[in-house]
C-alpha positions in Angstrom: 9.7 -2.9 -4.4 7.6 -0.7 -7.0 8.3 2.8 -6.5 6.2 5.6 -7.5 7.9 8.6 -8.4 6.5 12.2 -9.2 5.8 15.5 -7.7 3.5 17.7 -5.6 1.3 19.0 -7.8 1.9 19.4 -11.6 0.2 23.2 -12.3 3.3 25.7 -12.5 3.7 28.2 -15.1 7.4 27.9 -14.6 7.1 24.1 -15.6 6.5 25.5 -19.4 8.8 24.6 -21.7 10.3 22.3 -19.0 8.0 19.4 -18.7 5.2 21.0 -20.8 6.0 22.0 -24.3 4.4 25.3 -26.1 1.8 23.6 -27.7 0.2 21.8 -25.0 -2.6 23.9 -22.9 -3.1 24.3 -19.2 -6.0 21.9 -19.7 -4.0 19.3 -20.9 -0.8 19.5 -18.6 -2.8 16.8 -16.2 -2.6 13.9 -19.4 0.7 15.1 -20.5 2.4 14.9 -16.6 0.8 11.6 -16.8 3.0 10.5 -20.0 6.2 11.4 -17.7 5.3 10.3 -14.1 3.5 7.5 -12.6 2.6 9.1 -9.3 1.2 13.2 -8.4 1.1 14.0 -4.7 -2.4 16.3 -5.0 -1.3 19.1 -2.5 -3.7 22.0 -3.6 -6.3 20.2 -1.3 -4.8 21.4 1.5 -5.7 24.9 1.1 -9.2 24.2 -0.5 -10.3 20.7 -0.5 -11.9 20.2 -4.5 -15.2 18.3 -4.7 -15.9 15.0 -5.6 -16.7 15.9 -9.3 -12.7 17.7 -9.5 -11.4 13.9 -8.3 -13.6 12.1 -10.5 -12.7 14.3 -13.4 -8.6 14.0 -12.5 -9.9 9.9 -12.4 -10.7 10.3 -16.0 -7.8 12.1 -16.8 -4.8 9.7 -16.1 -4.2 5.8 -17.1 -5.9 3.6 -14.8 -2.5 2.6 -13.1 -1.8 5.9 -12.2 -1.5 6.5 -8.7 -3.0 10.0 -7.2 -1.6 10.9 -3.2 -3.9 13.2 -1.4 -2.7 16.0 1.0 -5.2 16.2 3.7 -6.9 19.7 4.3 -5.5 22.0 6.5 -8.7 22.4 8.0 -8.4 19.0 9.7 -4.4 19.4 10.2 -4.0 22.8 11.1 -7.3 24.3 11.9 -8.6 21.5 14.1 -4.8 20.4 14.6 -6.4 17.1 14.5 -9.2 17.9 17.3 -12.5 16.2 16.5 -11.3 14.6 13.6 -14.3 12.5 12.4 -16.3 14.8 10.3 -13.2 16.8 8.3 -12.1 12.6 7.9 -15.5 12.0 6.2 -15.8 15.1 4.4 -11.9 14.2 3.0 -12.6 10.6 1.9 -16.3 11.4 1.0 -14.4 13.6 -2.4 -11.4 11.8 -2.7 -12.9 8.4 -3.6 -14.0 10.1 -6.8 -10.5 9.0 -7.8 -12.0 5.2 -7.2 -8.9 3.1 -8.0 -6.5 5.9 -8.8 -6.9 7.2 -4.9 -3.2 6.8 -3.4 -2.1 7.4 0.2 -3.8 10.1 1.9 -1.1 12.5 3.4 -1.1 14.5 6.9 1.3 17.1 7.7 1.3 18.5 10.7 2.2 22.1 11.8 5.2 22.9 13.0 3.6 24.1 15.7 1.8 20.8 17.5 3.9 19.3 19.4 3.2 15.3 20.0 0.3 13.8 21.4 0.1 10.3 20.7 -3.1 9.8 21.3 -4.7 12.6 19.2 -3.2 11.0 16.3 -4.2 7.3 17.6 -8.1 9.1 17.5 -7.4 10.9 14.2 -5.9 7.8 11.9 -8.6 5.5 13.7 -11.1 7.5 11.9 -10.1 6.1 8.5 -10.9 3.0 7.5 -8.0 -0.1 7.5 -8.4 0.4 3.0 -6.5 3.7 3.0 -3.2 4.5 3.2 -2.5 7.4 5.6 1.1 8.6 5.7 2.3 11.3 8.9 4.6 14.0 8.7 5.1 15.6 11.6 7.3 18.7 12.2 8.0 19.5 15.6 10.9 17.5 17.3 8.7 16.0 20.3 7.2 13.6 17.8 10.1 11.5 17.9 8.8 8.5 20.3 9.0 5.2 20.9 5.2 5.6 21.9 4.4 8.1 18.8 6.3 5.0 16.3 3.7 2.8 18.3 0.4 4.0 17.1 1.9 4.7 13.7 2.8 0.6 13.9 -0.7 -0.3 15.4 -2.8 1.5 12.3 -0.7 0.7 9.7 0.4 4.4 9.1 3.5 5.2 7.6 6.0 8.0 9.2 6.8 10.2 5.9 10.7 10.5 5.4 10.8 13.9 4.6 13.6 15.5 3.3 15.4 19.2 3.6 18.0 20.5 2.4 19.7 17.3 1.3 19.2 15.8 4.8 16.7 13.4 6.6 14.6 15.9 9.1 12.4 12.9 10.4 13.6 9.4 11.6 13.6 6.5 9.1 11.0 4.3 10.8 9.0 1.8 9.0 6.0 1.6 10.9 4.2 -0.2 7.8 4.3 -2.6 4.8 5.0 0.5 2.3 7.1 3.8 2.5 6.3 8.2 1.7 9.1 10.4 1.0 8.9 13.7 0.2 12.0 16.3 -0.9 11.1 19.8 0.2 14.7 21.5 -0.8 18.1 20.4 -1.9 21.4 22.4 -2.2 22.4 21.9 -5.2 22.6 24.5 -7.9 20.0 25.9 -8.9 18.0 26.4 -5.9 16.4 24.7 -5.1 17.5 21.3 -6.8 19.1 18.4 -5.5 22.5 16.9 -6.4 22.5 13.3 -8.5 24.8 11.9 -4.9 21.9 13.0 -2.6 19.3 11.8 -4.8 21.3 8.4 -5.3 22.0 8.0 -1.6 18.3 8.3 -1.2 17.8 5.3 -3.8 20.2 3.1 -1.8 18.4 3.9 1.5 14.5 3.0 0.2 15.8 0.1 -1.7 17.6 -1.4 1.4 14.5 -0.5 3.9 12.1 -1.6 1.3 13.8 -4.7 -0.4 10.9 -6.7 -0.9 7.7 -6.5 -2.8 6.2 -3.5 -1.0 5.0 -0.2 -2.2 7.3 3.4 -1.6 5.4 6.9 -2.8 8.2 9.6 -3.7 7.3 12.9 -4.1 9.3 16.4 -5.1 7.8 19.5 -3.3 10.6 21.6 -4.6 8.9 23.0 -7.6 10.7 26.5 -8.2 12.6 26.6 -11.6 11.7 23.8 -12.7 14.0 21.8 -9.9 11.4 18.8 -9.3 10.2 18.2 -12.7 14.3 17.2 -13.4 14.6 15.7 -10.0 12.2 13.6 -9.9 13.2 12.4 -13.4 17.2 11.6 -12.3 15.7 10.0 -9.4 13.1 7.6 -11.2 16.2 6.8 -13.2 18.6 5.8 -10.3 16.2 3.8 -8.8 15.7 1.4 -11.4 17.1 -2.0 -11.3 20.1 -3.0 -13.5 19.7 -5.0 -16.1 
């Protein structure tokens, strides 16, 4: 398994002095993240999706193994709630390949809101082509299906394990050949960090669903004081193989 570990986003100004020291600028946090994580989930393109030249510029930015995860515009997710989704699609992939070979999974959350329909999202992860990696996390309860796991299966999109409050809130389906999880809020102190036994359990559980070669994204959305800069850390560290 090679697991990518890092957070959503990287531009807080409480992450000063906590990931980025005094002397580096806001300019340079992107290069200097880079030096400490392998993975950033991009999750400002939800609320405004950046052009072509902002991905191409990020491309330029990080080492060429670095792996960049998209979130997919709201526009598409939460405007259209996945309705007609073959222009926001092209308009989505049309600026994130500026990332070229640093372009990771594409992510789409759904509202809490939208309840299932299996075959909206069968029309809406047909729209992208088989090269892209398209990870779902839905948030309502009546997504929980055998026939919703189905069309996940069928495209090769992966259910995101997403986490809150220390707890799994989604089933732990594989419905692909590599794996998404994203921490939203532990209980730990401080808020809204997570404890070194819930991050460990976590390792144990993706390294015994994804014990062979394949790829598993891990991201920490918890960013207030500083929690997912640390977690992330402790949890790239627990997940390594012994020696």
């Amino acid at each position: 398994m090679t697991l990518y570990v890092g957070t959503s986003g990287w531009q807080y100004k409480d992450w000063r002095d906590v990931l980025y020291p005094a002397d580096v600028p806001v300019r340079r946090w992107l290069e200097e993240y880079a030096t400490h994580f392998t993975t950033v989930e991009i999750n400002n393109a939800f609320y405004r999706l950046p052009t072509r030249e902002n991905f191409e510029a990020w491309r330029d930015r990080v080492p060429r193994d670095f792996v960049v995860a998209v979130k997919a515009s709201r526009y598409l997710t939460h405007i259209k709630r996945l309705k007609d989704p073959e222009e926001p699609v092209r308009r989505l992939l049309s600026h994130a390949e500026g990332l070229g070979s640093r372009l990771g999974p594409v992510l789409l959350q759904l509202p809490p809101t939208l309840r299932a329909d299996a075959g909206l999202l069968d029309t809406c992860l047909s729209c992208f082509p088989s090269s892209t990696r398209v990870a779902v996390e839905p948030r309502h309860d009546s997504w929980w299906t055998a026939e919703v796991r189905e069309v996940l299966t069928a495209r090769g999109a992966a259910l995101c394990w997403a986490d809150v409050r220390a707890r799994p809130v989604t089933p732990l389906w594989r419905t692909t050949d590599w794996g998404y999880v994203r921490f939203h809020e532990g209980r730990a102190r401080d808020w809204p960090h997570y404890g070194r036994r819930s991050l460990k359990t976590w390792a144990e559980r993706i390294e015994k669903t994804w014990a062979g070669g394949e790829d598993v994204y891990a991201y920490f959305n918890n960013d207030p004081n500083g929690a997912a800069v640390r977690n992330a850390t402790t949890f790239a560290s627990l997940s390594q193989p012994a020696p």
